[in-house]
KOLDOMI-672606 format. One record per residue: residue in one letter; x, y, z of N, C-alpha, C, O in turn. Coordinates in Angstrom, 3 decimals. Layout:
BEGIN
{r a n_xx X n_yy Y n_zz Z ca_xx X ca_yy Y ca_zz Z c_xx X c_yy Y c_zz Z o_xx X o_yy Y o_zz Z}
...
# end
This chain:
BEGIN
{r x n_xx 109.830 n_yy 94.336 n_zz 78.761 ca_xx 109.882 ca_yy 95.588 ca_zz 78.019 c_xx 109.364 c_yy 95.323 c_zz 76.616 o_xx 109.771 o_yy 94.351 o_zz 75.979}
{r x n_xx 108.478 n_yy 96.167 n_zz 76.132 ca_xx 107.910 ca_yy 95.854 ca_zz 74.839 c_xx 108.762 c_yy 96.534 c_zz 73.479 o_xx 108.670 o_yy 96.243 o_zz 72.287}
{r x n_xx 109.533 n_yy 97.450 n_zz 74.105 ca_xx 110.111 ca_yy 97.838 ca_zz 73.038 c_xx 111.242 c_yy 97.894 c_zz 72.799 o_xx 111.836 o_yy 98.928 o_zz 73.105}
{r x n_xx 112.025 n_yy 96.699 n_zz 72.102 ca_xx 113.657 ca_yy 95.979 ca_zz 72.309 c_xx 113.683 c_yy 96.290 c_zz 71.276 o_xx 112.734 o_yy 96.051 o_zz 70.530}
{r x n_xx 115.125 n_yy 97.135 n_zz 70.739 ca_xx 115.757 ca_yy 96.835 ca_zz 69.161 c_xx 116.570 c_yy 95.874 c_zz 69.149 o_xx 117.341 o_yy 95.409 o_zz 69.987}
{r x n_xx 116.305 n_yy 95.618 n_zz 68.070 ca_xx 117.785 ca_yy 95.057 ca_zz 67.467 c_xx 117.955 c_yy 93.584 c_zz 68.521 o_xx 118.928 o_yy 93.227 o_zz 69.185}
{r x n_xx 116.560 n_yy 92.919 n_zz 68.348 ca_xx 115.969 ca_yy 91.706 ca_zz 69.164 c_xx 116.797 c_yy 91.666 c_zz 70.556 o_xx 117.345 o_yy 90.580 o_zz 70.745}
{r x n_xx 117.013 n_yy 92.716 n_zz 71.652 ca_xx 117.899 ca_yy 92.707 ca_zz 72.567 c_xx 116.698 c_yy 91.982 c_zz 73.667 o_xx 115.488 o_yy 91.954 o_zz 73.444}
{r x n_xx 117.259 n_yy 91.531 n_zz 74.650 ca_xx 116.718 ca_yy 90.623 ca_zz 76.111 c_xx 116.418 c_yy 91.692 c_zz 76.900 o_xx 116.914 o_yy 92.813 o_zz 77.007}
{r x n_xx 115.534 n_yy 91.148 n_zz 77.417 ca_xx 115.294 ca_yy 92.692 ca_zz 79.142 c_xx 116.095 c_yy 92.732 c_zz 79.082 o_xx 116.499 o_yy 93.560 o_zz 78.266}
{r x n_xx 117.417 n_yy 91.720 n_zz 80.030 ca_xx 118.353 ca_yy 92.356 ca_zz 81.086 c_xx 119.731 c_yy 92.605 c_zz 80.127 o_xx 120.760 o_yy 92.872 o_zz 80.748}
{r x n_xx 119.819 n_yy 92.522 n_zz 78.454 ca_xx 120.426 ca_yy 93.404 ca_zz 77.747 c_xx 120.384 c_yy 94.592 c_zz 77.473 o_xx 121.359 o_yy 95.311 o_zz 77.253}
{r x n_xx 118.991 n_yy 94.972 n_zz 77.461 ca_xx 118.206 ca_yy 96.634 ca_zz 77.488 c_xx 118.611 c_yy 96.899 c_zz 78.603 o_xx 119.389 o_yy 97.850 o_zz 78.664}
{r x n_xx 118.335 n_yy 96.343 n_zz 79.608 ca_xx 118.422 ca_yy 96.855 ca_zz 81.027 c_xx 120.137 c_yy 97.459 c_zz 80.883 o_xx 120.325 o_yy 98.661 o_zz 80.697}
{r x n_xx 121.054 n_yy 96.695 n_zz 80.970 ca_xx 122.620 ca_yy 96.660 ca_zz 80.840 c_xx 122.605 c_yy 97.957 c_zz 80.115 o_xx 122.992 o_yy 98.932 o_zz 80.758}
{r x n_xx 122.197 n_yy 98.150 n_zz 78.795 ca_xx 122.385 ca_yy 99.102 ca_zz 77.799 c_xx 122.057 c_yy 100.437 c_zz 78.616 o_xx 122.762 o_yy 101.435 o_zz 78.765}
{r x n_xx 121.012 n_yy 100.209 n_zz 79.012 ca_xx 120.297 ca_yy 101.569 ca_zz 79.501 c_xx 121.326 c_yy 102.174 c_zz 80.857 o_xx 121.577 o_yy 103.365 o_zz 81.041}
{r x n_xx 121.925 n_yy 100.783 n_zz 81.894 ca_xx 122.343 ca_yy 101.602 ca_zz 82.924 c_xx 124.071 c_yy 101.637 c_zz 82.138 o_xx 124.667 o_yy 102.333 o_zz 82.960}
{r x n_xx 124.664 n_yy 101.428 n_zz 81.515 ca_xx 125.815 ca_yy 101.965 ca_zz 80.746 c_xx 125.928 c_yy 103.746 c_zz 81.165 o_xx 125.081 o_yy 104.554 o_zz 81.545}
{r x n_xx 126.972 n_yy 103.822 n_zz 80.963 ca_xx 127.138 ca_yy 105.297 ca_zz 80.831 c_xx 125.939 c_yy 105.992 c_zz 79.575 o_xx 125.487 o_yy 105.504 o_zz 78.539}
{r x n_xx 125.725 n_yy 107.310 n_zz 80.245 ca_xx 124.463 ca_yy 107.887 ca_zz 79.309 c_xx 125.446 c_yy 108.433 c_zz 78.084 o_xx 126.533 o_yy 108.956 o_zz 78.333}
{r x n_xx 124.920 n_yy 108.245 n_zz 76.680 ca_xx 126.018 ca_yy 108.510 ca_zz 75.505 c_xx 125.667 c_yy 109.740 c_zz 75.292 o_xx 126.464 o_yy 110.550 o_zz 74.819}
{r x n_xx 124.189 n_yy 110.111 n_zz 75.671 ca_xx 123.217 ca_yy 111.206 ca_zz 74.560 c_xx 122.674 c_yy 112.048 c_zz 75.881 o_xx 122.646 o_yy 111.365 o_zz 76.905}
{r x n_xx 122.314 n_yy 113.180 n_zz 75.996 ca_xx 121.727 ca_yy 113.658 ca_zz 76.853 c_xx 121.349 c_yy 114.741 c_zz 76.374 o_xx 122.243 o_yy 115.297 o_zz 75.736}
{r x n_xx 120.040 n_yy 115.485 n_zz 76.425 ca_xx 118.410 ca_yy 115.659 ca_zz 76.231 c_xx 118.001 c_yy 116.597 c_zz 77.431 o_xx 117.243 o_yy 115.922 o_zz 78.128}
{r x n_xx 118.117 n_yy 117.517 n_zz 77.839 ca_xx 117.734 ca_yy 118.365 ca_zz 79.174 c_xx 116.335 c_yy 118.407 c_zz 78.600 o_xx 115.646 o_yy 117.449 o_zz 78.953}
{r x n_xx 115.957 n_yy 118.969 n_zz 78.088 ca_xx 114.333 ca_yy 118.788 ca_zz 77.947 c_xx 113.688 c_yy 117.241 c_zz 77.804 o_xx 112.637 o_yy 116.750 o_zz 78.216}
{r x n_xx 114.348 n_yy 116.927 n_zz 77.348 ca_xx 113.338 ca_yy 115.324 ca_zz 77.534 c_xx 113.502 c_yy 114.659 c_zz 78.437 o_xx 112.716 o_yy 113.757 o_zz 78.728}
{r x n_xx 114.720 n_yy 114.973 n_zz 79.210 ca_xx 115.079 ca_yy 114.514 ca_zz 80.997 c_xx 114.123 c_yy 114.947 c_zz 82.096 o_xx 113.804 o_yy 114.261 o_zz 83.067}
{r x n_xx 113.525 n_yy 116.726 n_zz 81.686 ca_xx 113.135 ca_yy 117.244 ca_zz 82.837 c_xx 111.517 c_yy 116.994 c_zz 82.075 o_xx 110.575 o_yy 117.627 o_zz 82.552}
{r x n_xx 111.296 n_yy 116.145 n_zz 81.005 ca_xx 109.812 ca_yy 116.098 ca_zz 80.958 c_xx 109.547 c_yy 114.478 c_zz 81.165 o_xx 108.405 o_yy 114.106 o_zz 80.898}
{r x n_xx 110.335 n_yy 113.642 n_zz 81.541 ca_xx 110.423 ca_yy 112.290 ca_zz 82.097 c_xx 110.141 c_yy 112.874 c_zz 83.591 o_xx 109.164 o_yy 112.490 o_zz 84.234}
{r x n_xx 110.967 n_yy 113.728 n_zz 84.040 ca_xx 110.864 ca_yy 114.102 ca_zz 85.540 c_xx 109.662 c_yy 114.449 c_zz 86.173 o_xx 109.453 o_yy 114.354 o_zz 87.383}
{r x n_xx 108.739 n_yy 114.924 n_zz 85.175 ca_xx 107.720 ca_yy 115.835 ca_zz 85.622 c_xx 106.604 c_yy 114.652 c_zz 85.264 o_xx 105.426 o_yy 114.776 o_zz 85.599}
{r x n_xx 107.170 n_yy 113.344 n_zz 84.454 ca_xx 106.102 ca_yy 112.394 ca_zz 84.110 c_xx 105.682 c_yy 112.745 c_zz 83.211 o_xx 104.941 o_yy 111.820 o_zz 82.880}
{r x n_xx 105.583 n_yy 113.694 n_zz 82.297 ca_xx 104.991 ca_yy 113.889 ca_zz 80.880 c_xx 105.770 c_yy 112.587 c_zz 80.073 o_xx 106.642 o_yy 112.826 o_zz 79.237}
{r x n_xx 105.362 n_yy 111.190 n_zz 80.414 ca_xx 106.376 ca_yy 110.391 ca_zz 78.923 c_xx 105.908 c_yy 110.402 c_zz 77.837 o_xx 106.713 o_yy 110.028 o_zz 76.984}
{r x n_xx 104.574 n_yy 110.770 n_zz 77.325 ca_xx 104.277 ca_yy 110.852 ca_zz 75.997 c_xx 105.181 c_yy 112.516 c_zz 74.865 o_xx 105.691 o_yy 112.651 o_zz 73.753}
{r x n_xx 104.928 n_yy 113.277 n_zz 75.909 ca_xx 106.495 ca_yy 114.348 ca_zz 75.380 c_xx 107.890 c_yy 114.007 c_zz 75.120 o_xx 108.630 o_yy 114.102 o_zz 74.141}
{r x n_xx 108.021 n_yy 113.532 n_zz 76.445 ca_xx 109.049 ca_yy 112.765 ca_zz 76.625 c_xx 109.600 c_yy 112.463 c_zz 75.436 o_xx 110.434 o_yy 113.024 o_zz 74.725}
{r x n_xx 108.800 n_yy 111.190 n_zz 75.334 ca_xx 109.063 ca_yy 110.387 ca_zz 73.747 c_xx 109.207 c_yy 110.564 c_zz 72.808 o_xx 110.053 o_yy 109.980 o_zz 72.131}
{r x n_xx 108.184 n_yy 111.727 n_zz 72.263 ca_xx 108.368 ca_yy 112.504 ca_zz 70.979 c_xx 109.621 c_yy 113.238 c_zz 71.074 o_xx 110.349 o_yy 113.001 o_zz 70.111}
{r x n_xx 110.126 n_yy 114.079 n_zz 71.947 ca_xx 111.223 ca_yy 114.623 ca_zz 72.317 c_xx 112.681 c_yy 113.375 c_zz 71.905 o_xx 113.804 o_yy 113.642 o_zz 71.476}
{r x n_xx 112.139 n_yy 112.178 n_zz 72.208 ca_xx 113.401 ca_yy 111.220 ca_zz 72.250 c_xx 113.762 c_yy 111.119 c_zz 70.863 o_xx 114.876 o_yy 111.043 o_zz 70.344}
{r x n_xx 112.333 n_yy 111.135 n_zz 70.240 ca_xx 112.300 ca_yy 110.844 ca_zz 68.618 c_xx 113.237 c_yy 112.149 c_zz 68.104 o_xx 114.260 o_yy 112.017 o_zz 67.433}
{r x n_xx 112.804 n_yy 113.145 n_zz 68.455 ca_xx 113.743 ca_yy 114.256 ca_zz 67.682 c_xx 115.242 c_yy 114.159 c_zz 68.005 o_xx 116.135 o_yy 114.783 o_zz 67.431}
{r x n_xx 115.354 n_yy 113.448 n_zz 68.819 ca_xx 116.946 ca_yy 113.348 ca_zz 69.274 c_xx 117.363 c_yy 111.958 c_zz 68.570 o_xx 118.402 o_yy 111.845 o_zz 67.919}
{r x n_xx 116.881 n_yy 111.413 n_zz 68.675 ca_xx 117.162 ca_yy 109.938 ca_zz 67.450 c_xx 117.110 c_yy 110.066 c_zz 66.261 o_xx 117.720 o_yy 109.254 o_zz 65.565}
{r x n_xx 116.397 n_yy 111.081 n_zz 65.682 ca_xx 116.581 ca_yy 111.547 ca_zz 64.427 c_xx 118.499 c_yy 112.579 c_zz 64.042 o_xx 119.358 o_yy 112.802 o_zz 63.190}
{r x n_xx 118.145 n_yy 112.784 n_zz 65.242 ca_xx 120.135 ca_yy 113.745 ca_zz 64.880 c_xx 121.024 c_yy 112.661 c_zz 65.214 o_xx 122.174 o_yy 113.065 o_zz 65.038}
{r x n_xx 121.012 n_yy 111.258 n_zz 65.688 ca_xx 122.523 ca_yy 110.635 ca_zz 66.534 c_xx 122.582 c_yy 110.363 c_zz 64.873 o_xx 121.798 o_yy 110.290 o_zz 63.926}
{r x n_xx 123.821 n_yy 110.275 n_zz 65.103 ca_xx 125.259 ca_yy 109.798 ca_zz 63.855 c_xx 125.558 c_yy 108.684 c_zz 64.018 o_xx 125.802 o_yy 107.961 o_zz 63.052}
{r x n_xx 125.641 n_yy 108.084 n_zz 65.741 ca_xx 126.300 ca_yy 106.748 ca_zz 65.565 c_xx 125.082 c_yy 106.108 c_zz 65.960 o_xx 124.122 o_yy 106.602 o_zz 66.553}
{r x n_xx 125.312 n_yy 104.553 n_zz 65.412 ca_xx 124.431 ca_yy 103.381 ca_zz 65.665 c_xx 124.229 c_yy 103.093 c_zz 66.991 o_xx 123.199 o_yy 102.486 o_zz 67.288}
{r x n_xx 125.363 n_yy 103.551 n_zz 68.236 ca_xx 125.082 ca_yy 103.386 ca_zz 69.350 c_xx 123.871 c_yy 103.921 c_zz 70.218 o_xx 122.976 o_yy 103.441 o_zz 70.914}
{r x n_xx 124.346 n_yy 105.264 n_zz 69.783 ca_xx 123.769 ca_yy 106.125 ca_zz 70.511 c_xx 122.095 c_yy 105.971 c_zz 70.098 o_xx 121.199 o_yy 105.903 o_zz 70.939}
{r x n_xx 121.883 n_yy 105.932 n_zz 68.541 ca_xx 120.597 ca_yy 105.696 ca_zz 67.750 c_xx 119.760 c_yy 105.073 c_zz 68.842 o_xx 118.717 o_yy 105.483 o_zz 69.350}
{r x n_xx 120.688 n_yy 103.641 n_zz 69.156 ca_xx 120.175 ca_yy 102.302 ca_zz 70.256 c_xx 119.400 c_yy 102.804 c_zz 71.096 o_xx 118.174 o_yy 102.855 o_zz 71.202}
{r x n_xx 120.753 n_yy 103.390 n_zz 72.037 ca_xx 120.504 ca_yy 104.460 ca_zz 73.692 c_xx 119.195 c_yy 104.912 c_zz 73.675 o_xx 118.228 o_yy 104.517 o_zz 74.325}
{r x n_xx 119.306 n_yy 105.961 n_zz 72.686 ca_xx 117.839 ca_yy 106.397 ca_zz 72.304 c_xx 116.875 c_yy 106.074 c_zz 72.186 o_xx 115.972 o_yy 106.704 o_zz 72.737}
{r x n_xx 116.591 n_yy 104.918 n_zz 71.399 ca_xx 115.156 ca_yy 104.228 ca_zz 71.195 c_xx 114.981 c_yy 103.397 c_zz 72.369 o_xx 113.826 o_yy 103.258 o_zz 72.772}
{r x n_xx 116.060 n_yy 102.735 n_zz 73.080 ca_xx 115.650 ca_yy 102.271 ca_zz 74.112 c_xx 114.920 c_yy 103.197 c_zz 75.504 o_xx 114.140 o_yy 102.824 o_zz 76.380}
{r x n_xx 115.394 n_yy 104.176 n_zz 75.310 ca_xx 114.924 ca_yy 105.122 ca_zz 76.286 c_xx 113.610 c_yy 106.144 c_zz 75.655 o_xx 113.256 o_yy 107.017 o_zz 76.448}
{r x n_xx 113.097 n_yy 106.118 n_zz 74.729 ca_xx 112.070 ca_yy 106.545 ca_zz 74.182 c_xx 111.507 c_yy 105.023 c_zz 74.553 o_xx 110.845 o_yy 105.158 o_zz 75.582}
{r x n_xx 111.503 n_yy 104.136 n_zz 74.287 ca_xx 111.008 ca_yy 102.700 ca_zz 74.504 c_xx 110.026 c_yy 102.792 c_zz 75.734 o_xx 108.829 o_yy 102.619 o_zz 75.965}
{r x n_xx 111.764 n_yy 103.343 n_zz 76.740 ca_xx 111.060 ca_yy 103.061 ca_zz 78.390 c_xx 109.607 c_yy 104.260 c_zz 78.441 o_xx 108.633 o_yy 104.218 o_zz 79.192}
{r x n_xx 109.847 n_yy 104.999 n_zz 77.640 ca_xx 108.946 ca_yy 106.509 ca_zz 78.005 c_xx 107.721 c_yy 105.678 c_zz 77.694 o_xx 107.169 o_yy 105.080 o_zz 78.617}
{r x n_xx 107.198 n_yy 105.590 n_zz 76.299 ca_xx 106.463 ca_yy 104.868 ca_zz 75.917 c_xx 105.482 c_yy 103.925 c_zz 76.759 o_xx 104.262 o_yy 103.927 o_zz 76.918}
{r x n_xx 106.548 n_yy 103.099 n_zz 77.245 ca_xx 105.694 ca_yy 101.809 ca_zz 78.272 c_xx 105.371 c_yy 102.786 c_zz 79.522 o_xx 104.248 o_yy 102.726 o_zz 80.023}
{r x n_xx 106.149 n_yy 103.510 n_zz 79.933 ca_xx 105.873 ca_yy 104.262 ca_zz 81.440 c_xx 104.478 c_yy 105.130 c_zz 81.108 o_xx 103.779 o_yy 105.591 o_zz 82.011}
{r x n_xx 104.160 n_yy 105.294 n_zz 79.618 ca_xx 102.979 ca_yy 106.531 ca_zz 79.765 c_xx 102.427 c_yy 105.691 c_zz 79.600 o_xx 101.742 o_yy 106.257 o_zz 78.747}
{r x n_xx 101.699 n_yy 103.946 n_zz 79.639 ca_xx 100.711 ca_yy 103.590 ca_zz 79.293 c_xx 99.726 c_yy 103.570 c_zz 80.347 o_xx 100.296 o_yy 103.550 o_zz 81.438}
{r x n_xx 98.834 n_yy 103.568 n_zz 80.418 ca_xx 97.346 ca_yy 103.651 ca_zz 82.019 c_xx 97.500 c_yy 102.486 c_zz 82.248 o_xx 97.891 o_yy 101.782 o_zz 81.317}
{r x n_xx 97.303 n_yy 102.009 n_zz 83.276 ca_xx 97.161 ca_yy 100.846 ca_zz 83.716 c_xx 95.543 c_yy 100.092 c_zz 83.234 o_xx 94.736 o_yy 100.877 o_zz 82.736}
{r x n_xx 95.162 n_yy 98.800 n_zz 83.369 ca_xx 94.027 ca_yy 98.449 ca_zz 83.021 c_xx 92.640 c_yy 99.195 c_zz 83.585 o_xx 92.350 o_yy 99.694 o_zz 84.672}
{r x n_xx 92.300 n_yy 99.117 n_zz 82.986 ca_xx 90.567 ca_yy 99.494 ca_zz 83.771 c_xx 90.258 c_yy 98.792 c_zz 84.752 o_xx 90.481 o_yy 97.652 o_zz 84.344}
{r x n_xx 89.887 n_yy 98.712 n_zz 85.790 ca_xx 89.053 ca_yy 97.761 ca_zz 86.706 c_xx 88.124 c_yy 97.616 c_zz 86.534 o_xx 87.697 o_yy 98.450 o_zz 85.735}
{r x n_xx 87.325 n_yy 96.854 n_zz 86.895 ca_xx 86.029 ca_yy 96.240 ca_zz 86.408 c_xx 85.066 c_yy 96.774 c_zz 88.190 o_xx 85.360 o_yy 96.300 o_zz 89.288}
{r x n_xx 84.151 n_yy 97.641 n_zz 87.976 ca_xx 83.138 ca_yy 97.575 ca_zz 88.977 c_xx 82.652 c_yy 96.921 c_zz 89.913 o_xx 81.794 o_yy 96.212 o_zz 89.387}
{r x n_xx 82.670 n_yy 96.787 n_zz 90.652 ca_xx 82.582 ca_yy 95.617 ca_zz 91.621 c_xx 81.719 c_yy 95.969 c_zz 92.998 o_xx 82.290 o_yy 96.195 o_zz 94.065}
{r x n_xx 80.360 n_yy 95.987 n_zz 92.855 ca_xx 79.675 ca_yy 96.898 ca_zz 94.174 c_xx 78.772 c_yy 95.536 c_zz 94.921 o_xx 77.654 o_yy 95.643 o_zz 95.425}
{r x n_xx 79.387 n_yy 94.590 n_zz 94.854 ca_xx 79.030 ca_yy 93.177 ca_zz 95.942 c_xx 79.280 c_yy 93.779 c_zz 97.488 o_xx 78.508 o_yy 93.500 o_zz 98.405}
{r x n_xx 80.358 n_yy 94.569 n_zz 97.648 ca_xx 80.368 ca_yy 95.324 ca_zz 98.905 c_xx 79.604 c_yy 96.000 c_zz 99.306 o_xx 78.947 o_yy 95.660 o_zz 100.290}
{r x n_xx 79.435 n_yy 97.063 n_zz 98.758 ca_xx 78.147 ca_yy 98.419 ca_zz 99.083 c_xx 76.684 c_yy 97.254 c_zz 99.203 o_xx 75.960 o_yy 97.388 o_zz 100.190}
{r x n_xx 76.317 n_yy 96.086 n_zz 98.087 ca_xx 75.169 ca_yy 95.357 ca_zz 98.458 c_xx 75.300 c_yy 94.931 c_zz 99.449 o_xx 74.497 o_yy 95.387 o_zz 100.263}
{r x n_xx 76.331 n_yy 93.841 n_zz 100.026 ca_xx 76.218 ca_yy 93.643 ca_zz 101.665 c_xx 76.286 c_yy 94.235 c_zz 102.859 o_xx 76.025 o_yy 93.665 o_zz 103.919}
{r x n_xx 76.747 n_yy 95.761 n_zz 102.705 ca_xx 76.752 ca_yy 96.108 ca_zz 103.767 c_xx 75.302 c_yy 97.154 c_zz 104.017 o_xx 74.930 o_yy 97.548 o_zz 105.123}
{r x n_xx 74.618 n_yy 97.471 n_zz 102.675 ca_xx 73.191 ca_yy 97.339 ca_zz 102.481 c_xx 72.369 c_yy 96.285 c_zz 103.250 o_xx 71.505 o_yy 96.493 o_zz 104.102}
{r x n_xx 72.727 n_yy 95.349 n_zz 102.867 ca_xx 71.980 ca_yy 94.428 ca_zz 103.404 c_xx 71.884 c_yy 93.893 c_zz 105.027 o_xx 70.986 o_yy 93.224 o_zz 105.539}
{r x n_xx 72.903 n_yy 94.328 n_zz 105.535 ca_xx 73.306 ca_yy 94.112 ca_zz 106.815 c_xx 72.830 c_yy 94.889 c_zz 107.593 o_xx 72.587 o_yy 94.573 o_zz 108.758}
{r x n_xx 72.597 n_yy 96.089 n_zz 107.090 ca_xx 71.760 ca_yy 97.564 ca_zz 107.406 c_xx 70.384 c_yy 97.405 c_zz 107.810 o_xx 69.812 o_yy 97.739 o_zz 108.848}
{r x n_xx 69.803 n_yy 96.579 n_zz 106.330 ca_xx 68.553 ca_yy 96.545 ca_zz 106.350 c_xx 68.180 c_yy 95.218 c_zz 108.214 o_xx 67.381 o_yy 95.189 o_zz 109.150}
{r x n_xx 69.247 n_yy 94.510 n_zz 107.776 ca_xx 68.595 ca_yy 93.515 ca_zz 108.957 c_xx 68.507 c_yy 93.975 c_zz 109.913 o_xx 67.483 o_yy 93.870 o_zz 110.588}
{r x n_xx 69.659 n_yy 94.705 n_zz 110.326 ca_xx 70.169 ca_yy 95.669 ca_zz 111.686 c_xx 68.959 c_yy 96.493 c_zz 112.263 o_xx 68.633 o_yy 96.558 o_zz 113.448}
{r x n_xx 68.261 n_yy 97.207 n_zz 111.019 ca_xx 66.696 ca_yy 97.945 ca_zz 111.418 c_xx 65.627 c_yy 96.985 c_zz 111.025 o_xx 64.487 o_yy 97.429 o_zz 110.894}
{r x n_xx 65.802 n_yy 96.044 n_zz 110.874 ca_xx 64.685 ca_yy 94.817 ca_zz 110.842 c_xx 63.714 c_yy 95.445 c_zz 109.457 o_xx 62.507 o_yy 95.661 o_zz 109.569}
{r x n_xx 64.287 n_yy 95.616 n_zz 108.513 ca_xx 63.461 ca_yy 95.702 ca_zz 107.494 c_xx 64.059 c_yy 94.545 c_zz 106.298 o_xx 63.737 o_yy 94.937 o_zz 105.177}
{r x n_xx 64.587 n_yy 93.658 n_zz 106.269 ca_xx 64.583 ca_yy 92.546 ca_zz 105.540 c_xx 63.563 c_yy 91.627 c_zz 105.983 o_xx 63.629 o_yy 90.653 o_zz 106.732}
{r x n_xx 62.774 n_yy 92.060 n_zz 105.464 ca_xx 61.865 ca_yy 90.440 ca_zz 105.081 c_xx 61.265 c_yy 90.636 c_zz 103.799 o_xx 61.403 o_yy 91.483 o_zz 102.917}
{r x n_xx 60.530 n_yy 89.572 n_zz 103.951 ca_xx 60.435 ca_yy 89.300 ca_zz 102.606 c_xx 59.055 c_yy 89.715 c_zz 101.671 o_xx 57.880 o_yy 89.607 o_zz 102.021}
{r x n_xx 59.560 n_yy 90.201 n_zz 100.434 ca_xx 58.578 ca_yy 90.705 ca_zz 99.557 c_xx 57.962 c_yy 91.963 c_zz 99.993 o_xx 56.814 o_yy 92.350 o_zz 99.773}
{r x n_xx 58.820 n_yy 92.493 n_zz 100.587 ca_xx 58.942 ca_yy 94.166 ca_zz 100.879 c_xx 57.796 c_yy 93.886 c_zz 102.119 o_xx 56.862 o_yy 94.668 o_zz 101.941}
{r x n_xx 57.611 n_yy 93.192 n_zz 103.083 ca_xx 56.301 ca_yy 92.806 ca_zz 104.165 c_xx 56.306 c_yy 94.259 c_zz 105.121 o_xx 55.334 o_yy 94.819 o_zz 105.628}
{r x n_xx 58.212 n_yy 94.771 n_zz 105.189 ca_xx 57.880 ca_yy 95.458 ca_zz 106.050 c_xx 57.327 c_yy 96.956 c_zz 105.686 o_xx 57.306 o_yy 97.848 o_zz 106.534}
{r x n_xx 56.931 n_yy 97.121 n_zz 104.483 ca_xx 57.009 ca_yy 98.650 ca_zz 103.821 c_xx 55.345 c_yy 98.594 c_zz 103.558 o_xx 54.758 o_yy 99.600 o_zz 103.159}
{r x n_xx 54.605 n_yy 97.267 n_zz 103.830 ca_xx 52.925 ca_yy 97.213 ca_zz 103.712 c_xx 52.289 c_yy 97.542 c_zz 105.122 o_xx 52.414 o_yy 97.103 o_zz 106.266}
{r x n_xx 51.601 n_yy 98.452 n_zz 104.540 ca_xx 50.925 ca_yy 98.633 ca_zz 106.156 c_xx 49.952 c_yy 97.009 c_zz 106.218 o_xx 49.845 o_yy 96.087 o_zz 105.409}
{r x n_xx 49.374 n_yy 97.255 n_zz 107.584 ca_xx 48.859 ca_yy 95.855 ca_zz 108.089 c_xx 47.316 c_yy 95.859 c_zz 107.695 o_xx 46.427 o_yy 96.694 o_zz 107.529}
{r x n_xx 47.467 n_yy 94.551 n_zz 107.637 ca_xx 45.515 ca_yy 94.836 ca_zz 107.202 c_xx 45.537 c_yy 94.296 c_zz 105.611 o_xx 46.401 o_yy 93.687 o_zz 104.979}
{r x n_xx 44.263 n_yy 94.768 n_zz 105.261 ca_xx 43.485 ca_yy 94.385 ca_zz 104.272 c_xx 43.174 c_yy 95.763 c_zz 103.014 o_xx 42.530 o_yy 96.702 o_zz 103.483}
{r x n_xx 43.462 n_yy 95.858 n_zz 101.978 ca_xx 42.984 ca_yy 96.981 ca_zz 101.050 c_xx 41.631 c_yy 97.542 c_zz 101.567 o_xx 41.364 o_yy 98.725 o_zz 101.777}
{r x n_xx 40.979 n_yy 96.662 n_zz 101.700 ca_xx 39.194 ca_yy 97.130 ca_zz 102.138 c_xx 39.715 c_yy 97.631 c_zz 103.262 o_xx 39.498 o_yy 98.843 o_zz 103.250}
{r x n_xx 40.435 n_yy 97.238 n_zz 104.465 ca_xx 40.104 ca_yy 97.808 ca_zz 105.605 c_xx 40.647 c_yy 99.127 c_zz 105.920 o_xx 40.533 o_yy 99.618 o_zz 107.044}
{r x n_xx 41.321 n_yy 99.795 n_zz 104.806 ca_xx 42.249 ca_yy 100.807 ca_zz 105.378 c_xx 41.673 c_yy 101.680 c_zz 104.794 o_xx 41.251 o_yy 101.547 o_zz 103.646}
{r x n_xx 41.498 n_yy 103.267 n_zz 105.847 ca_xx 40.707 ca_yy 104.360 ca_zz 105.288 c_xx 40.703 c_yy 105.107 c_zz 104.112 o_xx 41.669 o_yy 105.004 o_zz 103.356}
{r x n_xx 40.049 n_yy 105.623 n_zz 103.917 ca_xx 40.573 ca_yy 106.850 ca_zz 102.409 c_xx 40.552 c_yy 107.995 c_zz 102.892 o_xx 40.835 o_yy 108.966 o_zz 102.190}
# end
């Protein structure tokens, strides 16, 4: 988890988080639900801005925390079309047009010999 207060361990966050819920948020519950976590979060922020106690403050940022990491995209993948080329290529052999230096796409013969 990238976003620990108060230098806490995963499985201290973790503990914290499944504790009884201190604070509860119907709109920022049902916009976690729907997967909006970047609302979510901001939503968490306005509710961390009203707690009174240091606990609850916690509760909060840890669970704006989780929103946070849950809205990030996953990496990009990197392109990868080595597949589509071989099975191109397997194609081409299959109709016997792999050879080489494009032989099969020249008609036969000689420049001079072929009509105009």
């Amino acid at each position: 988890m990238r976003w620990t207060l108060f230098c806490l361990t995963w499985w201290e966050a973790i503990q914290t988080m499944t504790e009884v819920q201190r604070v509860r948020d119907v709109l920022a519950e049902e916009l976690e639900g729907k997967g909006l976590y970047r609302r979510a979060a901001s939503r968490w922020l306005v509710v961390l801005e009203q707690c009174a106690d240091e606990k609850d403050r916690e509760w909060v940022a840890l669970r704006r925390g989780r929103c946070i990491d849950s809205a990030r995209l996953p990496p990009a993948r990197a392109e990868d079309f080595g597949d589509v080329r071989r099975a191109a290529g397997a194609t081409h052999t299959r109709m016997g047009l792999a050879q080489l230096n494009g032989s099969a796409f020249r008609l036969k013969g000689k420049r001079g010999d072929q009509p105009t």
